[in-house]
Backbone as CSV, one residue per row, in Angstrom:
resi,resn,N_x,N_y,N_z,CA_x,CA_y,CA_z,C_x,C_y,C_z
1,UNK,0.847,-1.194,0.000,0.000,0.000,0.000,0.879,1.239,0.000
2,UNK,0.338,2.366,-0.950,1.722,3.366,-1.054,0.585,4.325,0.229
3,UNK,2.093,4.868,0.707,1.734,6.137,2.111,1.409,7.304,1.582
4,UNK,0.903,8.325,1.794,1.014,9.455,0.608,1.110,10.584,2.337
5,UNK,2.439,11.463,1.898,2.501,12.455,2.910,1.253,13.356,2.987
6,UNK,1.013,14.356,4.191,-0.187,14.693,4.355,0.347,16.017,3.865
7,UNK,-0.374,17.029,3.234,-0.310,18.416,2.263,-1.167,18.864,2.434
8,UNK,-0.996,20.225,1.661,-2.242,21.218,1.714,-2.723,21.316,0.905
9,UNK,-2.606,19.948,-0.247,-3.391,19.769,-1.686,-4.709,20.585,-1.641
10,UNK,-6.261,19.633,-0.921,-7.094,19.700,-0.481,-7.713,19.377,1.019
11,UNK,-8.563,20.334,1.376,-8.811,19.248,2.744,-9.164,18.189,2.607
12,UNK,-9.963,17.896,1.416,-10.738,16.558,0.870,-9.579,15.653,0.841
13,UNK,-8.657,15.859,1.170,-7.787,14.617,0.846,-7.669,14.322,2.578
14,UNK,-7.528,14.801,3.342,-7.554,14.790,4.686,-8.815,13.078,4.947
15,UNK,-8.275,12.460,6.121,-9.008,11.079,6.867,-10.531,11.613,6.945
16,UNK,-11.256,10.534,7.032,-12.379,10.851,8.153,-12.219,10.919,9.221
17,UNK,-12.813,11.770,10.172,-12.420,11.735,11.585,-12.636,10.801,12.480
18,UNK,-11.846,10.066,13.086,-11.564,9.217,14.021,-13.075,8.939,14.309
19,UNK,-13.581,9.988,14.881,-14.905,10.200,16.207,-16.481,10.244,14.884
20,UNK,-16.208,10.105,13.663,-17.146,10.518,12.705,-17.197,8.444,12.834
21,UNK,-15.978,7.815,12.204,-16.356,6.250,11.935,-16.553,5.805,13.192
22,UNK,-16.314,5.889,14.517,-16.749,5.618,15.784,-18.199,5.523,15.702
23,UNK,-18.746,6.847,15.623,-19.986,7.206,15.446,-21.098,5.963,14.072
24,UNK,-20.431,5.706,13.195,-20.761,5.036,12.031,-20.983,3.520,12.373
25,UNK,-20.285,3.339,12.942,-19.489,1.934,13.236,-20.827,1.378,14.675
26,UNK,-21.374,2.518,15.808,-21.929,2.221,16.665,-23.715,2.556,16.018
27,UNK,-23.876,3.167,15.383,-25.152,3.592,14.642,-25.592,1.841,13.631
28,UNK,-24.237,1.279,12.866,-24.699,0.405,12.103,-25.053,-1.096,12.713
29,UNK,-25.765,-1.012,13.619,-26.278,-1.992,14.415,-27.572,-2.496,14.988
30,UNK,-28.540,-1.241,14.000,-29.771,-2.075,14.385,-30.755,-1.528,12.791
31,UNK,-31.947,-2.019,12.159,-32.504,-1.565,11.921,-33.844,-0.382,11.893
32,UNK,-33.843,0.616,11.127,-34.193,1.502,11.052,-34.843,2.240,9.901
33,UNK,-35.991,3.075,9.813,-36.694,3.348,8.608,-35.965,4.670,7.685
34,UNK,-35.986,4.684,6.409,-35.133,4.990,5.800,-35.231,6.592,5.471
35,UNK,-35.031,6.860,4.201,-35.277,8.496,3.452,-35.288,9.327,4.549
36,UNK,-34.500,9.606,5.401,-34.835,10.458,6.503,-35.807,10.224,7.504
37,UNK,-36.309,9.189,7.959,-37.014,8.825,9.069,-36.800,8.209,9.721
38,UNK,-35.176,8.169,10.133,-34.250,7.338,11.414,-34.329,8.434,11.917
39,UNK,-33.659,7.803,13.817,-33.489,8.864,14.351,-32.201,9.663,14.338
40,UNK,-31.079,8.892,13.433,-30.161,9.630,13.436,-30.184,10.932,12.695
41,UNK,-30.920,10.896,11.607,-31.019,12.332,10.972,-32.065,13.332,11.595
42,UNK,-32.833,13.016,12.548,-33.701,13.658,13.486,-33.253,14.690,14.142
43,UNK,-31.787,13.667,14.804,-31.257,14.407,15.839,-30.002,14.942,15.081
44,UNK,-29.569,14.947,13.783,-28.816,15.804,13.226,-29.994,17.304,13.196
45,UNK,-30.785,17.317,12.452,-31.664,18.178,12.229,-31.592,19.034,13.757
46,UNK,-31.967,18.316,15.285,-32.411,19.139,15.767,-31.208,19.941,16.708
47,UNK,-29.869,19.666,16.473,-28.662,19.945,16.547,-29.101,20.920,15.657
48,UNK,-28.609,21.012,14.688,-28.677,22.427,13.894,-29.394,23.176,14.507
49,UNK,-31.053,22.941,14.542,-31.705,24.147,14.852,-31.419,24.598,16.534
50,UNK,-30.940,23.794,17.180,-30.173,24.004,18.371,-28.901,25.061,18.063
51,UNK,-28.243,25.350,16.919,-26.916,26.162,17.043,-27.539,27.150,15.945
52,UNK,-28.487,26.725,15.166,-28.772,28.081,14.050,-29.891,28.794,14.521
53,UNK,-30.798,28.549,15.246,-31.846,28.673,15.420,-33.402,27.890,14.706
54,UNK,-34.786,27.845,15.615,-35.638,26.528,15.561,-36.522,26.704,13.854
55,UNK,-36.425,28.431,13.321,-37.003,28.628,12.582,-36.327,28.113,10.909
56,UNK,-35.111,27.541,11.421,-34.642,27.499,9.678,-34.930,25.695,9.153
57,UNK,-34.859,25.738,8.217,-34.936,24.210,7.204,-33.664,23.949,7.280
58,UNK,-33.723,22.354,7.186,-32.665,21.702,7.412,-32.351,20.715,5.989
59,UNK,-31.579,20.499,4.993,-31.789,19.834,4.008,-30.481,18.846,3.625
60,UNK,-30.258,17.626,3.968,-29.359,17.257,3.548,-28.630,17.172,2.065
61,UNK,-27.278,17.183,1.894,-27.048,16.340,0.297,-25.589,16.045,0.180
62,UNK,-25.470,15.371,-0.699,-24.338,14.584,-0.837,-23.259,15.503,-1.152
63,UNK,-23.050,16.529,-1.505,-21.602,17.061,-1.921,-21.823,18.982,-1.490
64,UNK,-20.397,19.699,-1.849,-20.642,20.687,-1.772,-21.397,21.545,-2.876
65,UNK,-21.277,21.124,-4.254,-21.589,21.665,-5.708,-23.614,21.416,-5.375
66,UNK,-23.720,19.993,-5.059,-25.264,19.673,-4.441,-25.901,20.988,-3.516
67,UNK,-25.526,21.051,-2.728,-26.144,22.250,-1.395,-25.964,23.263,-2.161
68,UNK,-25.174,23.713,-2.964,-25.252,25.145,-3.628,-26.207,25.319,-4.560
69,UNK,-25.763,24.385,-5.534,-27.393,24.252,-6.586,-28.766,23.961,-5.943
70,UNK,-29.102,23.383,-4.764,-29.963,22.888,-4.203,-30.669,24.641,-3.861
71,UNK,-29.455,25.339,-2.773,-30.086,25.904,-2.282,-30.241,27.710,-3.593
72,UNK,-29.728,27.725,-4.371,-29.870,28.628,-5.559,-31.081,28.318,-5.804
73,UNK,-31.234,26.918,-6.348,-32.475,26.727,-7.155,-33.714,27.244,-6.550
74,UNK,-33.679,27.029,-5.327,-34.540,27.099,-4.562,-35.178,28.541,-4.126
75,UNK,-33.937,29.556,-4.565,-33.957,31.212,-4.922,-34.114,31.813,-6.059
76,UNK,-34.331,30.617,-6.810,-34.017,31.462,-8.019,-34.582,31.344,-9.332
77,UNK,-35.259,31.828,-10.366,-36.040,31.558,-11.488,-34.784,31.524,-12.372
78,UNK,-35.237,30.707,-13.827,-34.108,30.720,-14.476,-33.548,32.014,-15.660
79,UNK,-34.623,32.952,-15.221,-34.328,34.034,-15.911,-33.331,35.137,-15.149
80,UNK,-33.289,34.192,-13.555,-32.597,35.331,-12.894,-30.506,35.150,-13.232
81,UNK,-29.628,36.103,-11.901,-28.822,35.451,-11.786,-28.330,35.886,-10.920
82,UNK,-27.097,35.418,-10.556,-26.376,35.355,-9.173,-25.106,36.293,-9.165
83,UNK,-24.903,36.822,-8.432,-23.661,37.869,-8.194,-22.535,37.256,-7.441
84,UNK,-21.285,36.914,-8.088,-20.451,36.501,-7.177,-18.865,36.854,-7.546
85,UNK,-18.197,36.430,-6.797,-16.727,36.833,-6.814,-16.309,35.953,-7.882
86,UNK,-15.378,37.230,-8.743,-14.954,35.852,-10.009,-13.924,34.900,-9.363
87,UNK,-13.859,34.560,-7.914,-13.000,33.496,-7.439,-13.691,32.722,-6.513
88,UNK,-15.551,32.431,-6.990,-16.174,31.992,-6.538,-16.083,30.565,-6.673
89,UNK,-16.638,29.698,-5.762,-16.260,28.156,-6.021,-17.468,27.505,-7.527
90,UNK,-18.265,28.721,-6.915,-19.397,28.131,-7.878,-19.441,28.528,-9.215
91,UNK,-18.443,29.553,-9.247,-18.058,30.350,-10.667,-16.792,29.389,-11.298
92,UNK,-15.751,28.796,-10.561,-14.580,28.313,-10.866,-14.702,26.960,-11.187
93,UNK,-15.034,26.434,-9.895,-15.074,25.064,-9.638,-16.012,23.954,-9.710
94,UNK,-16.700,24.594,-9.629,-18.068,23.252,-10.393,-18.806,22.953,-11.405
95,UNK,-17.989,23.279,-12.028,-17.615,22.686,-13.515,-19.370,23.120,-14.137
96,UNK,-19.796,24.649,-13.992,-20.965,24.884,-14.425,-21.999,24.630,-14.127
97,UNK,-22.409,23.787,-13.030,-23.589,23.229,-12.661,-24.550,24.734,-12.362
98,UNK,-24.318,25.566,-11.911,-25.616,26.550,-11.336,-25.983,26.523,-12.934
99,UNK,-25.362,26.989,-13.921,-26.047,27.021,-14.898,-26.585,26.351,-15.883
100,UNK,-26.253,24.809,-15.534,-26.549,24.292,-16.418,-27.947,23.373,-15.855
101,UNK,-27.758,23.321,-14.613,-28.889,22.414,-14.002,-30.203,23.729,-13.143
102,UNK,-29.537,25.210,-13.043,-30.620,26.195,-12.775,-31.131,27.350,-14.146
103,UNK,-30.096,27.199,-14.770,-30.681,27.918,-15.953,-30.533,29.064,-15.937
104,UNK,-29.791,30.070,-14.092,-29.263,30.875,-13.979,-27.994,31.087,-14.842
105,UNK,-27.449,32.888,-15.101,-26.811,33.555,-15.315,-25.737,33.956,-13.751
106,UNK,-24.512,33.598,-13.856,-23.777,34.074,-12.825,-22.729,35.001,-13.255
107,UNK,-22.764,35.991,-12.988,-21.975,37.352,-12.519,-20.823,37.593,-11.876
108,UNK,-19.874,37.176,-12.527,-18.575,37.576,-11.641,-17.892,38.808,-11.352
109,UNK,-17.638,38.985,-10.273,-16.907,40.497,-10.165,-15.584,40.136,-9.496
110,UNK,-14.752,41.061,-10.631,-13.411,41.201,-9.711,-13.416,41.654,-8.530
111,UNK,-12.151,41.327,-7.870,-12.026,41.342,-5.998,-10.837,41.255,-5.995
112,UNK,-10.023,41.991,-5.039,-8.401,41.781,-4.679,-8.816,40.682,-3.654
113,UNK,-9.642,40.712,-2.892,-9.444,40.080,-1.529,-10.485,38.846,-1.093
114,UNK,-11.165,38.666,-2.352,-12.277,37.527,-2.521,-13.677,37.653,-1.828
115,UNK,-13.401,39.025,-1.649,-15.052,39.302,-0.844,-15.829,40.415,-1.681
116,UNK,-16.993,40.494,-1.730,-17.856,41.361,-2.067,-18.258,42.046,-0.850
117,UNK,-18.753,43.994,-1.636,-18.852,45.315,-0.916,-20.459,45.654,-1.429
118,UNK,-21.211,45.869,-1.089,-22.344,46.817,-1.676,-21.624,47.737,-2.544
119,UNK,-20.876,48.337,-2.787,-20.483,49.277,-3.959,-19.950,48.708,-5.194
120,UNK,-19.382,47.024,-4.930,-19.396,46.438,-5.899,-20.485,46.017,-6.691
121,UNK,-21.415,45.619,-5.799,-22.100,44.947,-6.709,-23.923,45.968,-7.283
122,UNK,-23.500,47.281,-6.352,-24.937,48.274,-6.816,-24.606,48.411,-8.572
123,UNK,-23.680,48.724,-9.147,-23.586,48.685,-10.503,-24.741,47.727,-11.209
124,UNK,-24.054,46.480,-10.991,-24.596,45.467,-11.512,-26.031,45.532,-11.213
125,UNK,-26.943,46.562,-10.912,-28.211,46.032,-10.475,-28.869,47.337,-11.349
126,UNK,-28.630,48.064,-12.316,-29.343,48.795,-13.085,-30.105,48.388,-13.871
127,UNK,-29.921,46.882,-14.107,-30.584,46.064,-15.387,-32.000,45.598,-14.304
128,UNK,-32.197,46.179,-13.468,-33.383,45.238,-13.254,-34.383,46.069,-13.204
129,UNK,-35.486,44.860,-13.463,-36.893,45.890,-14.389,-36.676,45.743,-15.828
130,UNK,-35.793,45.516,-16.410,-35.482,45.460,-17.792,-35.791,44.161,-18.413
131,UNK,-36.589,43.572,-18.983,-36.842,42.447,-19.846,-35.792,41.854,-20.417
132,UNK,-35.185,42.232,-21.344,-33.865,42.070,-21.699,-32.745,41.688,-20.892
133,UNK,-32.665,41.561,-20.418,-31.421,41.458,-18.796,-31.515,40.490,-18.448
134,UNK,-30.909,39.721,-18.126,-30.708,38.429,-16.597,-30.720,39.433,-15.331
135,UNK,-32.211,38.970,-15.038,-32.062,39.748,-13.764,-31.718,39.188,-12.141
136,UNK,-30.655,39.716,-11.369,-30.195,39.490,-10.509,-30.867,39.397,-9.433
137,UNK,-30.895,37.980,-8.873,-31.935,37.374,-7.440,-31.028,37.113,-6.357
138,UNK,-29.769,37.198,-6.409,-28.957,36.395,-5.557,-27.733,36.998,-5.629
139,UNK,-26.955,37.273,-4.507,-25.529,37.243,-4.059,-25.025,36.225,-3.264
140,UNK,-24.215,35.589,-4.004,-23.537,34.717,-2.865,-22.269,34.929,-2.784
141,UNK,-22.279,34.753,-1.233,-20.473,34.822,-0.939,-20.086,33.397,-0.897
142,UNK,-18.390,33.589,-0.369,-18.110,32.135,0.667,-17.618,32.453,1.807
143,UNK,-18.008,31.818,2.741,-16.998,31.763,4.125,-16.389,30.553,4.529
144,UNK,-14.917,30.827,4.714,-13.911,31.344,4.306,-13.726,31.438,2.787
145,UNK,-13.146,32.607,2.344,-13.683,32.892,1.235,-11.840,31.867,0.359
146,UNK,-12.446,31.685,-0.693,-11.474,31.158,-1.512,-10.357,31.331,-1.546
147,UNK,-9.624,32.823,-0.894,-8.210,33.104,-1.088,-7.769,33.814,0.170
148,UNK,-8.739,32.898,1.265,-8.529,32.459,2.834,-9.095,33.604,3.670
149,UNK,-9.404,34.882,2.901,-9.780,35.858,3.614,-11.330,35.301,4.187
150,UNK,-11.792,36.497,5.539,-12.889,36.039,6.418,-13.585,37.294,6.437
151,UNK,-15.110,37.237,6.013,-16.356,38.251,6.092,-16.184,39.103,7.563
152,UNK,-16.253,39.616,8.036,-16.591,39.918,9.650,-18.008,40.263,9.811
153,UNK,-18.646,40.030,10.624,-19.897,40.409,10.820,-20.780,41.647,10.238
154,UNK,-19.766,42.921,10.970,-20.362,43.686,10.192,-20.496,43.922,8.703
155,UNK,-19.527,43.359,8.025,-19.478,43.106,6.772,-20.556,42.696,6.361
156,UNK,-20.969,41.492,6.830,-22.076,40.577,6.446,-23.290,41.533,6.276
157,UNK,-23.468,41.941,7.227,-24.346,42.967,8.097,-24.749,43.919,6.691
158,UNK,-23.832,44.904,6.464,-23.969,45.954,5.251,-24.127,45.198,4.111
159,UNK,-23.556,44.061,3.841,-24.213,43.374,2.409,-25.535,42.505,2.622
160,UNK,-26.344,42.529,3.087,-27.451,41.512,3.449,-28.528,42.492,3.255
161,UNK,-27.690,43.772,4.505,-28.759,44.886,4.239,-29.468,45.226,2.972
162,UNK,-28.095,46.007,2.098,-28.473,46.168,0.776,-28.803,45.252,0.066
163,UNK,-28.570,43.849,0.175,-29.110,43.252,-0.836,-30.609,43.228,-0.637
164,UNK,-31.073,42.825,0.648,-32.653,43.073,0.914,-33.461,44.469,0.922
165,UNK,-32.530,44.938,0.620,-33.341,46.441,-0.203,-33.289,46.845,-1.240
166,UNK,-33.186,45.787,-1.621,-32.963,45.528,-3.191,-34.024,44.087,-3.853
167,UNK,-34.737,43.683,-2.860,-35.080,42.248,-3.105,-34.350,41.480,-3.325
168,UNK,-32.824,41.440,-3.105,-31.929,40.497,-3.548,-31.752,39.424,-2.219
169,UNK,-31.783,38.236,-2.146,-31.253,37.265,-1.380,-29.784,37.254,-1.457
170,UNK,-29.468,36.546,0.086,-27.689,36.113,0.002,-27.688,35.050,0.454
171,UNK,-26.602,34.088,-0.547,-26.200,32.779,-0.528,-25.068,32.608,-0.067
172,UNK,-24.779,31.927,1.321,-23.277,31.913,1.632,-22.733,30.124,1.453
173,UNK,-21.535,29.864,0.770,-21.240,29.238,0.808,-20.434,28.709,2.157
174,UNK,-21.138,27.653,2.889,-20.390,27.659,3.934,-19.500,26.541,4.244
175,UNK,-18.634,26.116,2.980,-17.944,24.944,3.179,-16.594,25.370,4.398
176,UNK,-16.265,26.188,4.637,-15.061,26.267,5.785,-15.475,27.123,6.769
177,UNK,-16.820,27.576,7.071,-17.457,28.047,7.871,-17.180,28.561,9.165
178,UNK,-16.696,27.004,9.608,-16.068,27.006,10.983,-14.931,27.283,11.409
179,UNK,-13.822,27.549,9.854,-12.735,28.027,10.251,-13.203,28.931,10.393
180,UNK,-13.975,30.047,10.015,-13.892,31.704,10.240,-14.641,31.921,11.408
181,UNK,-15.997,31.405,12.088,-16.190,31.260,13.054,-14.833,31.357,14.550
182,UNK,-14.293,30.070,14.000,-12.605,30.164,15.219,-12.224,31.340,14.887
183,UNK,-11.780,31.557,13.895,-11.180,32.497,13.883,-11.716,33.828,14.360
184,UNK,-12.557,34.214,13.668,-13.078,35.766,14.788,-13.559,35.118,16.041
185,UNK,-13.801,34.084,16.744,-14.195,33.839,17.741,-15.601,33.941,18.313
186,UNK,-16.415,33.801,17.035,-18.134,34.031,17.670,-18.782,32.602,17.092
187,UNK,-19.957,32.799,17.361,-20.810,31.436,16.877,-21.249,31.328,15.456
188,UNK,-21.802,30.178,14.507,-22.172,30.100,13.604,-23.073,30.820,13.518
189,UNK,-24.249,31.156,14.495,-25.547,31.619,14.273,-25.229,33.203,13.707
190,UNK,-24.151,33.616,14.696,-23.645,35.084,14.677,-23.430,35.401,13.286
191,UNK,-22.553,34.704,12.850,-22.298,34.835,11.185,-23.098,34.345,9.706
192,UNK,-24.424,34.070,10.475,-25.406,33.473,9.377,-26.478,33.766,10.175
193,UNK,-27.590,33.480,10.402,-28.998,34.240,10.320,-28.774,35.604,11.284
194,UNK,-28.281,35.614,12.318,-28.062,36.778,12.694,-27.545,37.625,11.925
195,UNK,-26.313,37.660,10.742,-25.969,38.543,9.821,-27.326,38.317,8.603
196,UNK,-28.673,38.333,8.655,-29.087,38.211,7.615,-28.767,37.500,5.955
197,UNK,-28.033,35.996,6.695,-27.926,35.367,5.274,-29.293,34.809,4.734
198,UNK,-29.633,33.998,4.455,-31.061,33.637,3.571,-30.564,32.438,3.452
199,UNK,-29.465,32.052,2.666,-29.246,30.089,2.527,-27.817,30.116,2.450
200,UNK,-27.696,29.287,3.624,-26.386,28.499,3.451,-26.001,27.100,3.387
201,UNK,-24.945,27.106,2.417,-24.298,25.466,2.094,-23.876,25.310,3.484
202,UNK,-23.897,24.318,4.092,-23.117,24.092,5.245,-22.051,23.075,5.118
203,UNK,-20.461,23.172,5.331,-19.834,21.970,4.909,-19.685,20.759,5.985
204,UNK,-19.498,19.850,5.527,-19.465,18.454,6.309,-18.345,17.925,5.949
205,UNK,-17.870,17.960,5.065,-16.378,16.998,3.707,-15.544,17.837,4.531
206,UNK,-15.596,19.031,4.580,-14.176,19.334,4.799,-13.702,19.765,6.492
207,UNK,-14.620,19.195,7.325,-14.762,19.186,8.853,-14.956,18.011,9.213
208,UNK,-14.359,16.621,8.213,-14.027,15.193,8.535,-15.406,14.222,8.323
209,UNK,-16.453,14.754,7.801,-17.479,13.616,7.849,-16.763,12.923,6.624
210,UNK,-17.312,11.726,6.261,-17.275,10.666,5.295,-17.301,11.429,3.812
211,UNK,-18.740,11.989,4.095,-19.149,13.070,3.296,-20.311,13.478,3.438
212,UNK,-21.436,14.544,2.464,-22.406,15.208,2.890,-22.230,16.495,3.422
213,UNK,-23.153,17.048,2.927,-22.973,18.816,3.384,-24.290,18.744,4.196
């Protein structure tokens, strides 16, 4: 069996966590009813609404590219489109899916620092009302954003604002979530419904589950 040193390729290349197959290993021992009506996904569900609060939906899926399209689609007509950093994961890295499976238009804007400003993105919103136009339903960020930088609250705060005075929703990608959480030192809730996000990917792959967001 070849060893392969551990790097900063991807986190995805990183183990499952010790305490995740523990968990797997003691769960696969009895029968139970399926599509979401065990109690293990019950009490995933009511964990969340325990750290996000009782009012939000809980939706599982298999990957990170899944939860993003899942939760777009779910914002979005296919005439609309999405505003994001041209060093967005969903602009770069997933190989096209918002548009090919939502029918959305995505919007990239340059960024030195991988985050979006309300002054970036008010430009982009003259086309709406216009027939002609892909009109813009959605901003999404990421946290931690692609080129490691972190939203701060108030940040969040002034872009959520304007986007909802704008009718615009915000989509945060939250595959490293919890690094930026540690890092400024507040709670998930703090940095998502309390900052007025609307839908977030939540990651699981890259915080050691098997997989699933």
């Amino acid at each position: 069996m070849k060893i392969y040193k551990k790097s900063f390729a991807s986190d995805n290349n990183a183990i499952v966590h010790p305490g995740i197959m523990d968990a797997l290993q003691k769960a696969n021992d009895c029968h139970v009813l399926s599509y979401g009506d065990d109690p293990f996904t019950q009490s995933a569900i009511n964990r969340f609404k325990e750290v996000f609060g009782e009012e939000i939906e809980v939706f599982f899926v298999y990957n990170g590219t899944g939860a993003n399209i899942t939760g777009l689609a779910a914002a979005l007509m296919p005439y609309q489109a999405v505003i994001c950093t041209e060093s967005a994961h969903i602009y770069v890295d997933e190989c096209g899916a918002a548009e090919r499976f939502i029918g959305c238009r995505l919007i990239p804007v340059p960024t030195g620092d991988g985050k979006l400003r309300p002054e970036q993105v008010s430009p982009l919103l003259h086309v709406l009302g216009e027939q002609h136009h892909s009109q813009p339903g959605v901003i999404s960020i990421t946290q931690s954003t692609e080129v490691g930088t972190v939203y701060r609250i108030e940040e969040l705060k002034a872009l959520t604002e304007f986007a909802h005075s704008n009718n615009l929703l915000v989509h945060m990608d939250g595959a490293r979530i919890a690094n930026a959480a540690a890092y400024l030192g507040t709670s998930l809730k703090a940095l998502t419904l309390d900052a007025g996000i609307d839908i977030l990917s939540f990651g699981g792959t890259k915080y050691g589950l098997m997989f699933g967001e």
